[in-house]
NUMIMAR-148350 format. One line per field, with one value per residue (C-alpha): y, x, z; residue number from 1; chain. Coordinates in steps of 0.25 Angstrom, whole numbers. Each point is the difference from the previous one (the first is absolute). Layout:
BEGIN
yy <- (Y,...)
xx <- (X,...)
zz <- (Z,...)
num <- (NUM,...)
cadena <- (A,...)
END
This chain:
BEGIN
yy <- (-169,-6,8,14,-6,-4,14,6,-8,4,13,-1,-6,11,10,-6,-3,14,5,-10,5,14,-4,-7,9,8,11,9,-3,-2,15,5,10,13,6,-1,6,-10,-11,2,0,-13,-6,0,-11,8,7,9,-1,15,-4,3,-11,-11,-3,-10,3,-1,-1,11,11,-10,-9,11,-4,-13,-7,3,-13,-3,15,-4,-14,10,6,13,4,3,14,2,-4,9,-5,9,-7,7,4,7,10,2,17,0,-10,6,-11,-2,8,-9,8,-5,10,1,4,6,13,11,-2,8,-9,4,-6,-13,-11,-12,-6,-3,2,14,4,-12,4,-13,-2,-12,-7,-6,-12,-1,1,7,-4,8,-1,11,1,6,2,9,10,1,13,3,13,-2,9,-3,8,-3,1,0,0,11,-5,-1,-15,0,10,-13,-2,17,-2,-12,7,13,-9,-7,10,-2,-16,0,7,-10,-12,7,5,-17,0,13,12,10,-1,11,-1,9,1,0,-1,0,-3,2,7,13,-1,-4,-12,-3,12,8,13,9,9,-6,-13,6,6,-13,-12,-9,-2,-1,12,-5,10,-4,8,4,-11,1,-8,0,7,-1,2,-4,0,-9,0,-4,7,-12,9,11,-13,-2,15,1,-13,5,11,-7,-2,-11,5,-8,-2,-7,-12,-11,-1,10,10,-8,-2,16,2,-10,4,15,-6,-9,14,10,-4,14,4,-13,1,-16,-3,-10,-10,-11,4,-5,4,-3,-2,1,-2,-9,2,-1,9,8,-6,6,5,2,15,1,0,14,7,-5,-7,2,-9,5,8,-6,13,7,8,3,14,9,-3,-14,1)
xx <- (245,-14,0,1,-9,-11,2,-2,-12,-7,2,-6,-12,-2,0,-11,-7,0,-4,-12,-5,2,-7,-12,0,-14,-6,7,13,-1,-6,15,-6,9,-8,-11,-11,5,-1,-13,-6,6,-12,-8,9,12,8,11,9,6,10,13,7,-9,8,12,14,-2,-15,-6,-12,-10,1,-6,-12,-8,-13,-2,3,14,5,-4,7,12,0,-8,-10,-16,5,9,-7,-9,-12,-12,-14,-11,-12,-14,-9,-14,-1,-16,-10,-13,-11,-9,-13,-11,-13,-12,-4,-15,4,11,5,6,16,10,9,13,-9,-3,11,1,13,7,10,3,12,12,15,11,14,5,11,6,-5,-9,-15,-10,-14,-13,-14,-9,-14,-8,-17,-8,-8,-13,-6,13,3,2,6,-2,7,-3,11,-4,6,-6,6,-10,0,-7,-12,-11,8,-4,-14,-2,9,-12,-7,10,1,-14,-1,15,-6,-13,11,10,-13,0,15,-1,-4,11,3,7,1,10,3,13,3,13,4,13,13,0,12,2,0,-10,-11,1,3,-6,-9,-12,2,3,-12,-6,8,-11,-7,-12,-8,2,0,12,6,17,9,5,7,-8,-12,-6,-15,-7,8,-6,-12,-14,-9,-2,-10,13,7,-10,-1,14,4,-11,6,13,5,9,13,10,15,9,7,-8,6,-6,6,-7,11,4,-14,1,11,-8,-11,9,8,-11,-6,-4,-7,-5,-7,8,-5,9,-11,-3,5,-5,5,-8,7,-7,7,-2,18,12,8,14,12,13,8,-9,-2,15,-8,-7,14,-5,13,-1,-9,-11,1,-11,-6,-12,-3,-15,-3,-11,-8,2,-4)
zz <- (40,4,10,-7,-11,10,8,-15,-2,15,-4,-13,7,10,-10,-8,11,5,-14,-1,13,-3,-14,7,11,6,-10,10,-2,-15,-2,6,6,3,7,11,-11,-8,10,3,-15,-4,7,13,8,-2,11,2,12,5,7,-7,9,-4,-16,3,-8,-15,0,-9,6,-8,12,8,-7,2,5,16,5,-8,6,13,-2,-5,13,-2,9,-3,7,-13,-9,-10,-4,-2,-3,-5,8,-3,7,-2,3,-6,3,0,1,-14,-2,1,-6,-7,-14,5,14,-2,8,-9,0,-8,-8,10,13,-9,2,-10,3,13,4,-6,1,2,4,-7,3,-10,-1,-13,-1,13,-3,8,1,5,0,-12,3,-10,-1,-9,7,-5,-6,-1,-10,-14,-11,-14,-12,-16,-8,-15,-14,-7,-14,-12,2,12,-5,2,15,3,-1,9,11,-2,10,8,14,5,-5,9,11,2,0,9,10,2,6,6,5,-3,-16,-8,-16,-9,-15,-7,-15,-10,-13,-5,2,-5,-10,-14,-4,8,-4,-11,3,-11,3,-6,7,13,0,-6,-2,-4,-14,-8,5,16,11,8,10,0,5,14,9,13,4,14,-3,14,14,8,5,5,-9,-11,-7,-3,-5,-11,-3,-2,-7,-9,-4,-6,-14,-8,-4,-8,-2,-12,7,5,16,8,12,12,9,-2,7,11,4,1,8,9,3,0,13,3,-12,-3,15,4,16,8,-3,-10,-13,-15,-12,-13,-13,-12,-13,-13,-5,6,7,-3,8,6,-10,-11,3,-6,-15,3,7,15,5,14,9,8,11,7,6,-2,-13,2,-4,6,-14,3,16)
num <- (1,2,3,4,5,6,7,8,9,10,11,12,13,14,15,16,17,18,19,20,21,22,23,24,25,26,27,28,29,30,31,32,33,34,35,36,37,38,39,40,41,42,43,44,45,46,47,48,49,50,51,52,53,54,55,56,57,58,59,60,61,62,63,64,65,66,67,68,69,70,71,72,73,74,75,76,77,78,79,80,81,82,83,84,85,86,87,88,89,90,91,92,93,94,95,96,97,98,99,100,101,102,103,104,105,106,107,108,109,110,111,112,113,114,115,116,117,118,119,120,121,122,123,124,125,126,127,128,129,130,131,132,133,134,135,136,137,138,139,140,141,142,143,144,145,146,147,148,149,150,151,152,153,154,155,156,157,158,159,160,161,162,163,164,165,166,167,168,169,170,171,172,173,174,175,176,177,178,179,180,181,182,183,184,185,186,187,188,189,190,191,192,193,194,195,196,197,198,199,200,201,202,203,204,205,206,207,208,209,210,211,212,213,214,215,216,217,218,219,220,221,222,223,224,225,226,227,228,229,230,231,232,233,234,235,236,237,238,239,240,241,242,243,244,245,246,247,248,249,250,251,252,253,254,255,256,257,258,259,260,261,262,263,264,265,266,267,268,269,270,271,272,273,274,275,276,277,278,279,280,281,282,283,284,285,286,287,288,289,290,291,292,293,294,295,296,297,298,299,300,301,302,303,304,305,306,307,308,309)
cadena <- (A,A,A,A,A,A,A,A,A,A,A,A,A,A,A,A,A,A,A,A,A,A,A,A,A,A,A,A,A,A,A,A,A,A,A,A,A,A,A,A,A,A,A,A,A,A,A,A,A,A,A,A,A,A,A,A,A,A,A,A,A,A,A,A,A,A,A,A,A,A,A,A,A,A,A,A,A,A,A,A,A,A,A,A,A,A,A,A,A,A,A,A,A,A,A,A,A,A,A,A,A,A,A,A,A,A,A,A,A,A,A,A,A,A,A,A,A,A,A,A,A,A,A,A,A,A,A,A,A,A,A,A,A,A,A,A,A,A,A,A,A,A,A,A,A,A,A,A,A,A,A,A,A,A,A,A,A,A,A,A,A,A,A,A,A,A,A,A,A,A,A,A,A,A,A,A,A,A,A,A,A,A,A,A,A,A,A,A,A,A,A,A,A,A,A,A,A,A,A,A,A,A,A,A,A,A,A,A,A,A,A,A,A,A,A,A,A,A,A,A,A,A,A,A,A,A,A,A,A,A,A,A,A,A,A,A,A,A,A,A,A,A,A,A,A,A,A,A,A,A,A,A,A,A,A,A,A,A,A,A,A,A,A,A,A,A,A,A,A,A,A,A,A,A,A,A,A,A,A,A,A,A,A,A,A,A,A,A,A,A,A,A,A,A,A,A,A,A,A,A,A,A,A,A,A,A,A,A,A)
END
């Protein structure tokens, strides 16, 4: 009888044992993994033995997966065992353009390199990080495109005069950081939909009050693609009018999203690229367009007509 209860007890022990090291086992072993993919997502020490020999009677096909040195203890061989590492190859290094502005050759932007390397191939593995070194240095006299983005709202009516004179003063600043500066002008107001504008005649052929000469509502107006002539600048911003809407948000992000897309009519280079935003409200989120019948999101493509261009 003390035997049996003994033997009883010995196995009880075993097991618990065996469950508390299968418990506190490796990250490996407690992802049971079924798979090789899987094995090797559970972390970056983890391996998976291919040889279908290498599992004793009862074990599960977990056990194929563990850290390298416990399969190796287990009787797998580092020939068996499948455990990819991440690696990284450098397929652009151009060296850094060192150039003074005063002196200066002429380069095109594509022949002017800021960051090396240029172009970096990665293989990662869960888990296992990968460094590399990013070198990055401001040309000088490098291009710069500016674009102005105005609200054209009746709010900002004072803000329209002061911009009258805004390309030339922009273009004696800019003359100080370099050589090649190009200006545009853009303007919005509102989306083009009740409730936002009212759409009766009279008010969309002038929504403001009070004996005011405003112009129609739109929604986006390229005015001036970009350019190096700051005198045409101040011709044509000259030339604008306020118009006005009914809500207080504005349609901005409906004309960012036209001058980020636009690169061709806008005139964008593969250069230094400023947007000015000038507006004195807020700005109409997702969703909002379902008040006036727009339910669908934007496209974001390129709705620029030829009266716009």
């Amino acid at each position: 009888m003390d035997y049996k209860l003994t033997l009883i007890a010995g196995l009880c022990c075993c097991s618990f044992l065996y469950g508390f090291a299968q418990q506190g086992g490796s990250e490996c072993l407690k992802a049971n993994a079924k798979s090789c993919g899987e094995c090797i997502q559970a972390g970056p020490n983890c391996g998976w033995c291919t040889n279908l020999e290498f599992l004793q009677e009862g074990e599960p096909t977990s056990a194929r997966c563990d850290d390298l040195a416990a399969l190796k203890s287990k009787g797998c061989s580092e020939n068996e065992m499948e455990n990819p590492r991440g690696s990284q190859e450098t397929r652009e290094n151009k060296p850094l353009t060192h150039r003074n502005k005063d002196t200066a050759e002429k380069l095109k932007p594509e022949d002017i390199t800021q960051i090396q390397p240029q172009k970096l191939s990665l293989k990662l593995r869960s888990g296992e990080p990968q460094a590399f070194s990013l070198k990055f240095k401001r040309a000088e006299d490098y291009p710069i495109d500016l674009y102005y983005l105005m609200d054209l709202s009746f709010s900002m009516k004072d803000d329209l005069e002061n911009v009258k004179s805004l390309g030339t003063a922009l273009m004696r600043e800019m003359e100080k950081i370099t050589s090649d500066f190009r200006i545009g002008f853009g303007s919005f107001v509102e989306k083009t939909v009740m409730p936002y504008i009212s759409t009766t005649p009279a008010k969309l052929r002038n929504p403001c009050t009070n004996d005011q000469n405003c112009t129609s509502p739109f929604s986006y107006k390229n005015v001036l693609s970009l350019t190096s002539n700051g005198t045409l600048f101040n011709e044509l911003v000259g030339k604008q009018h306020i118009s006005g809407n009914l809500d207080s948000p504005e349609g901005g992000f409906d004309a960012i999203m036209q001058v980020a897309v636009c690169g061709e009519q806008i005139g964008w280079r593969n250069v230094t690229r400023l947007l000015v935003f000038s507006t004195d409200a807020g700005f109409h989120f997702a969703g909002d367009g379902k008040l006036g019948g727009i339910v669908l999101p934007n496209d974001g493509k390129c709705h620029l007509g030829r009266s716009e261009e």
